[in-house]
C-alpha positions, 0 to 999 in steps of 0.5 A: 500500500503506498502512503498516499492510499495508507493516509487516505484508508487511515483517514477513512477508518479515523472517519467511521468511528468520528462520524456519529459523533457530535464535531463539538469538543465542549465537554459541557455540551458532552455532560449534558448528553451523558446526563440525559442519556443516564435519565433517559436509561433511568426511566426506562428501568423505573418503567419497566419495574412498573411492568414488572409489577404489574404483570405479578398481578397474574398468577400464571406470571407468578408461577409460569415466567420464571426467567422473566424473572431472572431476566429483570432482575439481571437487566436491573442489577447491571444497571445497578438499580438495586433499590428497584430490584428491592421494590419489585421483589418486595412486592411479591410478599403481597400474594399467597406465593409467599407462604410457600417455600419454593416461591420465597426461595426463588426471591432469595436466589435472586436477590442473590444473583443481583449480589444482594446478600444481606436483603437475601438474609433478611427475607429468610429470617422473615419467613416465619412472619410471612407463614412460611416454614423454612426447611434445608432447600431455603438455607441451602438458597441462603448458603447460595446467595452468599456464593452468587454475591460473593460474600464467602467469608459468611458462609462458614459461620451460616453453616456452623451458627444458623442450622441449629438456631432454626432447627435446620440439619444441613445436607450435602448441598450444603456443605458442597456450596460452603466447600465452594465459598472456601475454595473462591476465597482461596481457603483451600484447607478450610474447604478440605476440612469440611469433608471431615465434618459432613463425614461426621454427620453421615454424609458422603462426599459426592461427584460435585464436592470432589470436582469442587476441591479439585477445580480449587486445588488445581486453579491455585497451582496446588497440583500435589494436593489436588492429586491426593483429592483425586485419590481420595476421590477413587478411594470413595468409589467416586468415578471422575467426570469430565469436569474432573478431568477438566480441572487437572487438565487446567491445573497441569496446563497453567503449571506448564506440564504439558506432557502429563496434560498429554498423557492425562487426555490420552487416560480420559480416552483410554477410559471413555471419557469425551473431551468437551472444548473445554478440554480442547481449550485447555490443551490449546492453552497449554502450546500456546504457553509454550509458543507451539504454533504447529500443536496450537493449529492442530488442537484447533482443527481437532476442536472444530471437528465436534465443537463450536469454539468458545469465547475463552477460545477465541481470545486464547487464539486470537492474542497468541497468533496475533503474536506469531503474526499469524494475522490472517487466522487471527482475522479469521477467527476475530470475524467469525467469534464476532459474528457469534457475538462472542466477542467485540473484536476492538482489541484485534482491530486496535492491533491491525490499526498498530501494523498499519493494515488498515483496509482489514480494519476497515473492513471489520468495522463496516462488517458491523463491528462499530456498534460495539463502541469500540476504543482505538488507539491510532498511531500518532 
């Protein structure tokens, strides 16, 4: 491209991410917009509270749109509306729903999902006044919504200090999801200790808690440790899934052991276990670690054979052949994880933008990835 036509493609793309813009730089003038466009968002989630409300007036909407549901509350939380959240989950305490457990379970999960523990605790601690009786399947709801909301450090004093103020006898779903909440924090120990205490109870360890100790021993690094769980694991007769196989696959990965990762995936093959992309991923992963364009090509095209890639795929992919400069693939992969909407591709055009390929830029952007508000970083 000689430098009259680079100037002229530059300009054009500058071009389309300026068009839309107003040619005024007055950031008083650029306030005002951002003011009224967050009033007008405001209304437009006050007005869809209202709807809200006013469709639980159904019983069948009550009962039957569950993930309208979810799907409020969600739109809600992202805007960071969680007074209408309260407003409209508060409303339900109004019909004969909530003297039933499994309606009031599904307000404490989504007022935990909306990372709002403490109105969670409230409405459970409610329950006896609003004349429903509260069982294990609410506590373990409660134990949930602290994991959704990210508040782990409450859940081992919930389970040591709560069941039996209510008179509640945890099961294993409890335990597994406070086995969780150590492991996110990191508490790897304390996770572990609770085994013993759910052994003591009577229960066994299942499927969900092994795979939950593993996936936490593994992402740590603490390979040794997570190999002793998966001992324990077949000493309890508990057969691995393919998430078990997952999670060592990662921990061997991310500590760059890639031959045992090999040999690990060879064993799930041996015993019948089909890789999922997660598993693909892991591997691709691994050579991409390693700089291993051969084997990252290879494990690719074996993906693609059963699977669709995923986002954590395509931006593995992407940044690492990008930095092969193996940019036709990455322009290939970047075209088609956007047109999944998986991704929005503003870092790879940046990148294009930087080794002055211009007219692929060009055409990412006009294949319709300026609606994603992309930020550029032009070369000066």
């Amino acid at each position: 491209m000689s430098k009259a036509t680079e100037a002229s493609s530059f300009r054009r793309l500058v071009g389309l991410f300026t068009s839309s813009l107003s040619s005024t730089t007055d950031n008083n003038i650029t306030t005002a917009i951002t003011s009224s466009k967050s009033k007008s968002e405001t209304r437009k989630l006050q007005k869809l509270a209202s709807k809200f409300k006013q469709c639980s007036e159904s019983n069948k909407f009550r009962n039957n749109y569950k993930k309208t549901y979810a799907l409020t509350v969600h739109r809600l939380a992202s805007a960071k509306q969680f007074s209408l959240i309260d407003d409209i989950l508060q409303h339900q305490k109004k019909y004969k729903e909530i003297c039933q457990e499994g309606f009031v379970i599904r307000l404490i999960m989504l007022y935990g999902k909306a990372g709002m523990f403490e109105y969670a605790q409230k409405l459970f601690d409610e329950m006896p006044e609003l004349k429903c009786d509260r069982t294990v399947k609410s506590f373990n709801a409660l134990l949930s919504a602290v994991v959704h909301s990210k508040k782990f450090d409450k859940a081992g004093k919930l389970l040591e200090q709560l069941p039996e103020k209510v008179g509640i006898e945890p099961d294993l779903i409890s335990y597994n999801t406070v086995i969780k909440a150590f492991c996110e924090m990191g508490s790897m120990d304390s996770a572990f200790s609770v085994v013993d205490t759910l052994e003591k109870k009577g229960l066994g360890p299942d499927i969900v808690t092994f795979n939950t100790l593993l996936d936490g021993f593994f992402s740590k690094g603490r390979i040794a440790d997570g190999e002793e769980i998966w001992g324990l694991m077949e000493r309890k007769n508990v057969v691995p899934n393919i998430r078990s196989y997952n999670s060592k696959l990662r921990g061997l990965v991310s500590e760059n052991m890639m031959l045992k990762a090999v040999e690990m995936w060879e064993e799930m093959e041996s015993k019948g276990i089909q890789p999922d992309v997660h598993s693909y991923t892991a591997l691709i992963t691994g050579y991409c670690n390693d700089g291993n364009l051969e084997q990252v090509k290879k494990w690719y095209s074996e993906l693609k054979k059963s699977f669709l890639p995923d986002r954590v795929t395509y931006l593995t992919l992407i940044s690492f052949l990008r930095k092969e400069n193996e940019l036709e693939m990455a322009l290939e992969l970047c075209k088609e994880a956007t047109d999944r909407r998986l991704i929005a591709g503003a870092a790879f055009i940046d990148g294009l933008v930087k080794e002055l390929r211009i007219e692929e830029a060009i055409q990412l952007v006009e294949s319709g990835l300026s609606r994603y508000a992309l930020k550029l970083k032009f070369p000066s």
